[in-house]
mmJSON file of the N, C-alpha and C atoms, coordinates in Angstrom:
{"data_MODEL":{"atom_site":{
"group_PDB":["ATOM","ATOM","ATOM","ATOM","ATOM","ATOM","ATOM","ATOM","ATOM","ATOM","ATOM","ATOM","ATOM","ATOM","ATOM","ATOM","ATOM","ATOM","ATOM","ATOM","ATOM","ATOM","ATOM","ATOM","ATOM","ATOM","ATOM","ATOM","ATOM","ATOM","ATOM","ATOM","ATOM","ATOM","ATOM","ATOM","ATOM","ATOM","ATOM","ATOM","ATOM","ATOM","ATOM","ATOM","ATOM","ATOM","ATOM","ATOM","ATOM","ATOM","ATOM","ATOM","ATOM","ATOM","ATOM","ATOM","ATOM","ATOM","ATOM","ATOM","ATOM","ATOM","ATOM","ATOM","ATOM","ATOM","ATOM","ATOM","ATOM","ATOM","ATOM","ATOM","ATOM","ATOM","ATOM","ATOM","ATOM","ATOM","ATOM","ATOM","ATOM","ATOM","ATOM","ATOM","ATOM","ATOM","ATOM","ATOM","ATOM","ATOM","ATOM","ATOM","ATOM","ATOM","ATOM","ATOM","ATOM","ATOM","ATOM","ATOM","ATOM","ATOM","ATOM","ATOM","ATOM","ATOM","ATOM","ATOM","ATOM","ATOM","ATOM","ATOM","ATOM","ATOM","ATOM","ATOM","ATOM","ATOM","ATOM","ATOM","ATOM","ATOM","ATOM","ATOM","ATOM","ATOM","ATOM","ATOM","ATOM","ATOM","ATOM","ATOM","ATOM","ATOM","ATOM","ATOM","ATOM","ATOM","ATOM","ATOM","ATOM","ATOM","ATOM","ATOM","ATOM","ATOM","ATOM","ATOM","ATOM","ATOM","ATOM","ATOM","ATOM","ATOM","ATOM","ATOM","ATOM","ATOM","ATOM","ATOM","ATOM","ATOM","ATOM","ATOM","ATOM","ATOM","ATOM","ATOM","ATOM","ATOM","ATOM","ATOM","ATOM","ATOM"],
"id":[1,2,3,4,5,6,7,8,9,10,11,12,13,14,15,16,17,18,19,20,21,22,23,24,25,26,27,28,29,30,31,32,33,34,35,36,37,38,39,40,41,42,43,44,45,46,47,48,49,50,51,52,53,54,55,56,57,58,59,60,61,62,63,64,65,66,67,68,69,70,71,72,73,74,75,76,77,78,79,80,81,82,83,84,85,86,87,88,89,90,91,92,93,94,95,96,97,98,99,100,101,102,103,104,105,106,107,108,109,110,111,112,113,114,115,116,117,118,119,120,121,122,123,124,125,126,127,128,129,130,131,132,133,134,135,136,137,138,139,140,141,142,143,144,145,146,147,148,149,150,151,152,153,154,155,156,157,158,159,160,161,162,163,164,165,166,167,168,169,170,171,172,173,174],
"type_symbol":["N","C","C","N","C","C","N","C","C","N","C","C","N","C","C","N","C","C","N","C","C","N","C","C","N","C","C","N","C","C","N","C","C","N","C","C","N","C","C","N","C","C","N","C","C","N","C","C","N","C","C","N","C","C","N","C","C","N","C","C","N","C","C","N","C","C","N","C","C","N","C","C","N","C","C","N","C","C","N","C","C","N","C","C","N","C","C","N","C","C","N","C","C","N","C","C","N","C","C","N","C","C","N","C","C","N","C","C","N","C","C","N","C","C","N","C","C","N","C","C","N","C","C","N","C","C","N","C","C","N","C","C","N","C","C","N","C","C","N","C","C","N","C","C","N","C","C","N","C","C","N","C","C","N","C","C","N","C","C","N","C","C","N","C","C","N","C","C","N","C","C","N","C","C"],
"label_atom_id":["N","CA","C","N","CA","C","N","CA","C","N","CA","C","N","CA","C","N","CA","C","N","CA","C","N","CA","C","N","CA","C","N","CA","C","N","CA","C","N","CA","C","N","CA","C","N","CA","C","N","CA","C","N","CA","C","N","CA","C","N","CA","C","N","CA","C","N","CA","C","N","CA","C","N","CA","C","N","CA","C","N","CA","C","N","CA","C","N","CA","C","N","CA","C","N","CA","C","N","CA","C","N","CA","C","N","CA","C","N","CA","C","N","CA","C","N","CA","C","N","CA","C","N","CA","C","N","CA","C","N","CA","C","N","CA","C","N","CA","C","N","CA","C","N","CA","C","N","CA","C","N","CA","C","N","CA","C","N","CA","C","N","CA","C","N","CA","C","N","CA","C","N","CA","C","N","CA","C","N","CA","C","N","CA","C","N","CA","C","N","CA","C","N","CA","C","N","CA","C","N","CA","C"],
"label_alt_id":[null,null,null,null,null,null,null,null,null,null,null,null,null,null,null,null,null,null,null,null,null,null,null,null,null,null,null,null,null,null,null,null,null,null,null,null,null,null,null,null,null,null,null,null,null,null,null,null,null,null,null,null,null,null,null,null,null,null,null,null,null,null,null,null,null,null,null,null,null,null,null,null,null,null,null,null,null,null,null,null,null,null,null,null,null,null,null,null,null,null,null,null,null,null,null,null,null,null,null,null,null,null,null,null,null,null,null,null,null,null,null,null,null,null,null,null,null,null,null,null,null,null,null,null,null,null,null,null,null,null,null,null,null,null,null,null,null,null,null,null,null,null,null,null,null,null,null,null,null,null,null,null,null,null,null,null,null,null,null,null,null,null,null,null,null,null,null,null,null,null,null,null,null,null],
"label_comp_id":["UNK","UNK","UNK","UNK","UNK","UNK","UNK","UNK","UNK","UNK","UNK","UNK","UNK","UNK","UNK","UNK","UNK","UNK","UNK","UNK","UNK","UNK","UNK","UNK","UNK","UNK","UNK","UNK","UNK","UNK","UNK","UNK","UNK","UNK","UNK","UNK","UNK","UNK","UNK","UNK","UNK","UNK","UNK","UNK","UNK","UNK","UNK","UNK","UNK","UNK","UNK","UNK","UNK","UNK","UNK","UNK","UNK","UNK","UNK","UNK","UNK","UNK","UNK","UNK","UNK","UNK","UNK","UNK","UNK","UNK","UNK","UNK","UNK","UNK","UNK","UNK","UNK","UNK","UNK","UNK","UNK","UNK","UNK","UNK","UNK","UNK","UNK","UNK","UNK","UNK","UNK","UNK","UNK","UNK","UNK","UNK","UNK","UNK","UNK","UNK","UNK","UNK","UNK","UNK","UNK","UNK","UNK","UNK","UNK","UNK","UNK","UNK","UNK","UNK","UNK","UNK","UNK","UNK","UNK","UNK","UNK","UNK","UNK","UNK","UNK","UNK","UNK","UNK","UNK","UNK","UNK","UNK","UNK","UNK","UNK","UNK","UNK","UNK","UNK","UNK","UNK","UNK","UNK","UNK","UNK","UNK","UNK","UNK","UNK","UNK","UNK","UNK","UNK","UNK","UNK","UNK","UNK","UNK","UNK","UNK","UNK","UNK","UNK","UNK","UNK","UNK","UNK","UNK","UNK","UNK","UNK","UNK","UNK","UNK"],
"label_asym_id":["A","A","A","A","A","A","A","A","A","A","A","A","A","A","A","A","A","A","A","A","A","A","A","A","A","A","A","A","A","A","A","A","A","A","A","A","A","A","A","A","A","A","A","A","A","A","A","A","A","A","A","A","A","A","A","A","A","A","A","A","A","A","A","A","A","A","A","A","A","A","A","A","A","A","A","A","A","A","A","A","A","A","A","A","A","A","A","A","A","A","A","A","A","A","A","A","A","A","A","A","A","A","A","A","A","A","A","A","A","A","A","A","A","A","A","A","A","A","A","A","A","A","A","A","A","A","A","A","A","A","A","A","A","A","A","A","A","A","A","A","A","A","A","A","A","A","A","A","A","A","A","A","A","A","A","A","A","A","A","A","A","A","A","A","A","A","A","A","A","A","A","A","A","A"],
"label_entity_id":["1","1","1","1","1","1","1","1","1","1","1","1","1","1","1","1","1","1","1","1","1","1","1","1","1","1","1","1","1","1","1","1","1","1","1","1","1","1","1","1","1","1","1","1","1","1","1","1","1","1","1","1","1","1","1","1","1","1","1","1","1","1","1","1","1","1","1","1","1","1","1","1","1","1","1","1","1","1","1","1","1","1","1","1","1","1","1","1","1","1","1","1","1","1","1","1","1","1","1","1","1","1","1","1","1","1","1","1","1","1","1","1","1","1","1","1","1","1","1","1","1","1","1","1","1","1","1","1","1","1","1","1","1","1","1","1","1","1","1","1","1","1","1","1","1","1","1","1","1","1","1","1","1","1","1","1","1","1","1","1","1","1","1","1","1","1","1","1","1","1","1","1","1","1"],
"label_seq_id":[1,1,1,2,2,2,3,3,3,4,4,4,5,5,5,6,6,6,7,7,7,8,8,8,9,9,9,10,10,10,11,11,11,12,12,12,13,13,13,14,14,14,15,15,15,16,16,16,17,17,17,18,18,18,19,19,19,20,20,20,21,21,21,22,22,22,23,23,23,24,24,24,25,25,25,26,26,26,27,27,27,28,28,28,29,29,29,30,30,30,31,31,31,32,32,32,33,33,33,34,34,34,35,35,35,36,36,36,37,37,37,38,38,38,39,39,39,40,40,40,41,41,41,42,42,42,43,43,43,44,44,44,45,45,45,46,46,46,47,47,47,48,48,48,49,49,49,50,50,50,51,51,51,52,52,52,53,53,53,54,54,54,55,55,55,56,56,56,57,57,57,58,58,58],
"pdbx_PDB_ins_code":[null,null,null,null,null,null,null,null,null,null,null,null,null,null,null,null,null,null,null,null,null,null,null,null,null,null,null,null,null,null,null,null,null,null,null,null,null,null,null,null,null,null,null,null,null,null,null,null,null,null,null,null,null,null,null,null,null,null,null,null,null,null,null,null,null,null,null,null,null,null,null,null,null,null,null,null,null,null,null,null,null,null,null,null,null,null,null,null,null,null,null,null,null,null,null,null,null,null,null,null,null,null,null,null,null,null,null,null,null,null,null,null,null,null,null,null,null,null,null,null,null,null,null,null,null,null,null,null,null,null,null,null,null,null,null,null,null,null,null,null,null,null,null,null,null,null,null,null,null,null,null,null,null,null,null,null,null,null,null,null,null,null,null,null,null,null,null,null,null,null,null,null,null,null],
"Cartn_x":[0.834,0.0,0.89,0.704,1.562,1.109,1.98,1.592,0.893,0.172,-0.684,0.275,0.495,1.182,0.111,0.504,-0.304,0.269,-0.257,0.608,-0.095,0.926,0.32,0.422,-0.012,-0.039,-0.103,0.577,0.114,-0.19,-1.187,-1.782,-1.731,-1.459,-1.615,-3.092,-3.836,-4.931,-4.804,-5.442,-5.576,-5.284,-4.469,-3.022,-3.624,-3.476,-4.109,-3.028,-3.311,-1.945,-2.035,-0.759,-1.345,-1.076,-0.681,-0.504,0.801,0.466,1.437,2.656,3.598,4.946,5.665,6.011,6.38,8.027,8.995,10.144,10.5,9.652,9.971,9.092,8.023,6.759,6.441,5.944,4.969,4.103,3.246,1.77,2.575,3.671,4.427,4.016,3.396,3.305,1.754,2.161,0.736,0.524,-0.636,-0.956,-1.746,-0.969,-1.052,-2.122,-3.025,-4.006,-3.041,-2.683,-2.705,-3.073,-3.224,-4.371,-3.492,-4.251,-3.432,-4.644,-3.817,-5.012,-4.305,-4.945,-4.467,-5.696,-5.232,-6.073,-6.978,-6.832,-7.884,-8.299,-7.475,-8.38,-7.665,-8.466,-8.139,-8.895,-7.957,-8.372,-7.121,-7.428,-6.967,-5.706,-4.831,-3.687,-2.822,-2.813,-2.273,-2.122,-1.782,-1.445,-0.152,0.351,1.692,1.435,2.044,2.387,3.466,3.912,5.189,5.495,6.728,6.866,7.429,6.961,7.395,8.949,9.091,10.533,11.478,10.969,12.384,12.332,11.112,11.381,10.635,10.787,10.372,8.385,8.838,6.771,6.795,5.013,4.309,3.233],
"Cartn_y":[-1.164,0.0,1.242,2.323,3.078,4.4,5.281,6.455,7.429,8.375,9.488,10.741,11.634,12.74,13.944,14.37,15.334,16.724,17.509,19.074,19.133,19.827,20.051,21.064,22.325,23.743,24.089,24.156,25.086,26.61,27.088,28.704,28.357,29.522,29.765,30.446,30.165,30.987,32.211,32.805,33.752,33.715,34.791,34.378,35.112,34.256,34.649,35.535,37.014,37.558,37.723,38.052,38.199,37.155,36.416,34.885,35.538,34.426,34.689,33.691,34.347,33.793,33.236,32.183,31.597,32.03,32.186,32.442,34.26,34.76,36.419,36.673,36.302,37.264,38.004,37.673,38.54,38.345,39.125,38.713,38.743,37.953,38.062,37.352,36.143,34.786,35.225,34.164,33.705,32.38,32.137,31.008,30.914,29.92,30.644,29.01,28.307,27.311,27.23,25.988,25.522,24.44,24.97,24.195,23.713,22.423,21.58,21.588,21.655,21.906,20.912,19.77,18.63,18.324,17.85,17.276,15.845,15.324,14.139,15.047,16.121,16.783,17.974,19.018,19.761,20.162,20.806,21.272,21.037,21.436,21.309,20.389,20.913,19.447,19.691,21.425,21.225,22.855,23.051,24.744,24.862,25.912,26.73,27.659,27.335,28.791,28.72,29.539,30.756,31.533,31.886,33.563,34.217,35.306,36.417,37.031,37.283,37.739,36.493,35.521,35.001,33.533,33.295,31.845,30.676,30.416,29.43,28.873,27.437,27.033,27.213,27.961,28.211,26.641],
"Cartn_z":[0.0,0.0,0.0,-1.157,-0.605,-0.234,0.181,1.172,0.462,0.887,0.034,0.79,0.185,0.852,0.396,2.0,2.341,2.552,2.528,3.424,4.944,5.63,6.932,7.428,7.914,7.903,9.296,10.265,11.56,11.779,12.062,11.734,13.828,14.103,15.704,15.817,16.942,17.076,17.592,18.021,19.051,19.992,20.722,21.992,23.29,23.819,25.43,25.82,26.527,26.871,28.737,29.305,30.888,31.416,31.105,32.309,32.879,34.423,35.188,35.151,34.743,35.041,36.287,37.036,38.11,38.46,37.415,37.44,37.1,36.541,36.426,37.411,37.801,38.497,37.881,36.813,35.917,35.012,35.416,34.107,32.501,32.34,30.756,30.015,30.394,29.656,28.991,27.313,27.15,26.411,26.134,25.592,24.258,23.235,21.83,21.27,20.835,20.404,18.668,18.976,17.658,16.799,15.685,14.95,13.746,13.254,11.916,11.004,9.962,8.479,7.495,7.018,6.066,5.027,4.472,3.234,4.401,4.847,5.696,7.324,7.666,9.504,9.717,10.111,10.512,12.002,12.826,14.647,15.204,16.426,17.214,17.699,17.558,18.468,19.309,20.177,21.349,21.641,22.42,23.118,24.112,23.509,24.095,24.924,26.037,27.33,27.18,27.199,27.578,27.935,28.555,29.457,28.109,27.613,26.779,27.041,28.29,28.955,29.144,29.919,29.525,28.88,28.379,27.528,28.155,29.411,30.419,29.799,30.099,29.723,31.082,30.878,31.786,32.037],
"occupancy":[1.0,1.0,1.0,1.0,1.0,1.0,1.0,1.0,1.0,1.0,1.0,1.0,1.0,1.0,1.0,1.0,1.0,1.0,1.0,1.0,1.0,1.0,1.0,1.0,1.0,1.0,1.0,1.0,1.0,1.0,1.0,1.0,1.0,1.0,1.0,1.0,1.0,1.0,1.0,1.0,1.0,1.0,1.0,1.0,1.0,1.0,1.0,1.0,1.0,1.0,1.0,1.0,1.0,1.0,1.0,1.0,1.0,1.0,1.0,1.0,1.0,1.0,1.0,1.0,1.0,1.0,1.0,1.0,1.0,1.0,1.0,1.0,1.0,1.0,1.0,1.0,1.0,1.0,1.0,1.0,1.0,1.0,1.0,1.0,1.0,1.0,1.0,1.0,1.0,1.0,1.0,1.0,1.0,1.0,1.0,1.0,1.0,1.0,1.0,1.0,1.0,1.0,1.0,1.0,1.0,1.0,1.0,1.0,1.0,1.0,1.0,1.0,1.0,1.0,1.0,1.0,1.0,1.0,1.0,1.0,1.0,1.0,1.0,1.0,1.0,1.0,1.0,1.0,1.0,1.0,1.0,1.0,1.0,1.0,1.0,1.0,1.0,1.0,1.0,1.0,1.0,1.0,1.0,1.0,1.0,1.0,1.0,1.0,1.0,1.0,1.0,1.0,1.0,1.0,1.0,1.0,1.0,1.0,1.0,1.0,1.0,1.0,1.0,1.0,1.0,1.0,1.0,1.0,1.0,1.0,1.0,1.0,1.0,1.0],
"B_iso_or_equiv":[0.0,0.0,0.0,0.0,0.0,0.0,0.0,0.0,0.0,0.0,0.0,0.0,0.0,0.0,0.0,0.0,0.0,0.0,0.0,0.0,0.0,0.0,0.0,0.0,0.0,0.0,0.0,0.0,0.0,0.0,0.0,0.0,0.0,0.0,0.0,0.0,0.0,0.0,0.0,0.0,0.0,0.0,0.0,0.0,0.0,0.0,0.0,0.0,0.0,0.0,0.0,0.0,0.0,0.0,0.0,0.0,0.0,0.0,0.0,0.0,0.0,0.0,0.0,0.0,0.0,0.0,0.0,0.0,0.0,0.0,0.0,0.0,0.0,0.0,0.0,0.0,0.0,0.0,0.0,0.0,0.0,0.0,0.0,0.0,0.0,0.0,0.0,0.0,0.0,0.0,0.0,0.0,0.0,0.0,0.0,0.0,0.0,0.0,0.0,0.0,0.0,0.0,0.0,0.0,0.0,0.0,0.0,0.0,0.0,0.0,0.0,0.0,0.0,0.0,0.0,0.0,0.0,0.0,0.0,0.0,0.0,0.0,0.0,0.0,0.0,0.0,0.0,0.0,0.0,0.0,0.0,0.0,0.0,0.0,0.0,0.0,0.0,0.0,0.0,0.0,0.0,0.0,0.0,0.0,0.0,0.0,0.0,0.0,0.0,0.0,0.0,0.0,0.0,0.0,0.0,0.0,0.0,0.0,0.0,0.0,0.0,0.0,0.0,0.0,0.0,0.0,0.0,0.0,0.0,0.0,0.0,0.0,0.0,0.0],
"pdbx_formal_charge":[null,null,null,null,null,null,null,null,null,null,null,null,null,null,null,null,null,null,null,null,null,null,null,null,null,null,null,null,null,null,null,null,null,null,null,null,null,null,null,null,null,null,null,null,null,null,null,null,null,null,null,null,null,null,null,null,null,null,null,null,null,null,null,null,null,null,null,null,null,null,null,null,null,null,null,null,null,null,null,null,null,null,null,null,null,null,null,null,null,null,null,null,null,null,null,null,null,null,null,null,null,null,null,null,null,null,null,null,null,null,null,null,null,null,null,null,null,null,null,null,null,null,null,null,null,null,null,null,null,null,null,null,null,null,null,null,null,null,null,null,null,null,null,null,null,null,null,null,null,null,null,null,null,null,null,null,null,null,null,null,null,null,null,null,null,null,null,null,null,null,null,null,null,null],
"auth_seq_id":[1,1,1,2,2,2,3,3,3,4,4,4,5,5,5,6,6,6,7,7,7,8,8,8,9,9,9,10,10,10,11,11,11,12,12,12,13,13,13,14,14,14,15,15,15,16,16,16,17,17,17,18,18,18,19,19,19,20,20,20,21,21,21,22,22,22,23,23,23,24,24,24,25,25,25,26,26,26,27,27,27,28,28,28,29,29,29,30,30,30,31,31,31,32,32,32,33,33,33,34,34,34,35,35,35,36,36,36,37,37,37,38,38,38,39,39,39,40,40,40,41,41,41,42,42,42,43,43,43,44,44,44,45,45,45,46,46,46,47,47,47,48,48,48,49,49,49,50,50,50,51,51,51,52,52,52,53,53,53,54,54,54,55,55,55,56,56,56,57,57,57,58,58,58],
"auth_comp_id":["UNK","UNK","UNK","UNK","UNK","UNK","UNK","UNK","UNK","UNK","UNK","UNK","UNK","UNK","UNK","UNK","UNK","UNK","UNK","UNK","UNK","UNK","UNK","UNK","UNK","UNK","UNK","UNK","UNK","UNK","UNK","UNK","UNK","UNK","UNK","UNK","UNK","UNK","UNK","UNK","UNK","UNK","UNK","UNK","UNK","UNK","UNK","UNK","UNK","UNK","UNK","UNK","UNK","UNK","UNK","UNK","UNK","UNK","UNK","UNK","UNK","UNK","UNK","UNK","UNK","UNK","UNK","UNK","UNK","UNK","UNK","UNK","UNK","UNK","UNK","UNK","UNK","UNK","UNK","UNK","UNK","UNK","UNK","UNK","UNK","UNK","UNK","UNK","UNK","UNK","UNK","UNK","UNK","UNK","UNK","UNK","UNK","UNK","UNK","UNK","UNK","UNK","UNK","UNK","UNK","UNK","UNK","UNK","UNK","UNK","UNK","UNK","UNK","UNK","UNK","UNK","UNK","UNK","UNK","UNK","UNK","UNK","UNK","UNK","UNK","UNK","UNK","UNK","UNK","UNK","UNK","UNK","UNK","UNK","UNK","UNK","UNK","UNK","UNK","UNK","UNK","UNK","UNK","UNK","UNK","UNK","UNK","UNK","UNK","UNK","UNK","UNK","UNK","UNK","UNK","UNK","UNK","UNK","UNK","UNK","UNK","UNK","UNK","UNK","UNK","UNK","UNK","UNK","UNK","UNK","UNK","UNK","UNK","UNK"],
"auth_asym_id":["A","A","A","A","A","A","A","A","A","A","A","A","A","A","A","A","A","A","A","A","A","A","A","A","A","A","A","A","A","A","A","A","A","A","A","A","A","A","A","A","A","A","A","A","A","A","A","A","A","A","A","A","A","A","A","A","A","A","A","A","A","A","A","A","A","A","A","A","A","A","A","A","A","A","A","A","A","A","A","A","A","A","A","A","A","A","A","A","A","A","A","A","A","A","A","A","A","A","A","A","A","A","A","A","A","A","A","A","A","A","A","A","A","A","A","A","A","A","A","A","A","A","A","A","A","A","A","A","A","A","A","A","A","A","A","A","A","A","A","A","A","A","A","A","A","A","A","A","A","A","A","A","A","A","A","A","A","A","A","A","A","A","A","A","A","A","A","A","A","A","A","A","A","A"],
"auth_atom_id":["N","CA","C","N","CA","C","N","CA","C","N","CA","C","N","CA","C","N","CA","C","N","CA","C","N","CA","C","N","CA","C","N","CA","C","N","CA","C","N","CA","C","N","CA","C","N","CA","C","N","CA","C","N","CA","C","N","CA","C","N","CA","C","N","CA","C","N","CA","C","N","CA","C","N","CA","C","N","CA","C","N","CA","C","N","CA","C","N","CA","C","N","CA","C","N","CA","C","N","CA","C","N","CA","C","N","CA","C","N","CA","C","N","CA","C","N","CA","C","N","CA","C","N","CA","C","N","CA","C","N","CA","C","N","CA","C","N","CA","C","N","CA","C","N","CA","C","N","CA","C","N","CA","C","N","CA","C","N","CA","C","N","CA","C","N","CA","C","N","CA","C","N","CA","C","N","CA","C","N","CA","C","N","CA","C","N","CA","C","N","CA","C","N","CA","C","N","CA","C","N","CA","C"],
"pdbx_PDB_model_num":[1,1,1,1,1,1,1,1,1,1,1,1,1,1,1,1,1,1,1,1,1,1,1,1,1,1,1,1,1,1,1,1,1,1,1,1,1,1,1,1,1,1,1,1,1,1,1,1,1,1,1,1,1,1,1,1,1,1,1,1,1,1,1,1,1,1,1,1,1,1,1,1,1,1,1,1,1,1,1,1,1,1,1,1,1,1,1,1,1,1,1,1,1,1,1,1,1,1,1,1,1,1,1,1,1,1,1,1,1,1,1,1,1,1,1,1,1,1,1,1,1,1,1,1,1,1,1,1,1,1,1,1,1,1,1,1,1,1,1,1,1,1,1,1,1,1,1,1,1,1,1,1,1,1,1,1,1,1,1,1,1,1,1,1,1,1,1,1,1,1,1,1,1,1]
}}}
């Protein structure tokens, strides 16, 4: 059987801003929804926190 090739596209959603950071103390972090777009599914497959200042997952 052989393989069908597909493209796979990640678009970020709309970014939560204001989270609180544990290592700066600060509302720096946010959280960004990302989504996959293919020829057989597109949604949802996972979400990023991050501190804006210094890098660290929230």
């Amino acid at each position: 059987m052989a393989a069908t090739p597909a493209s796979l596209h990640l678009e970020p959603g709309e970014p939560t801003l204001g989270l609180w950071c544990p290592t700066c103390l600060l509302p720096s972090g946010y959280e960004v929804r990302v989504y996959a777009f293919s020829a057989s599914r597109c949604g949802l497959i996972g979400t990023i926190r991050r501190c804006h200042d210094c890098g660290t997952p929230i």
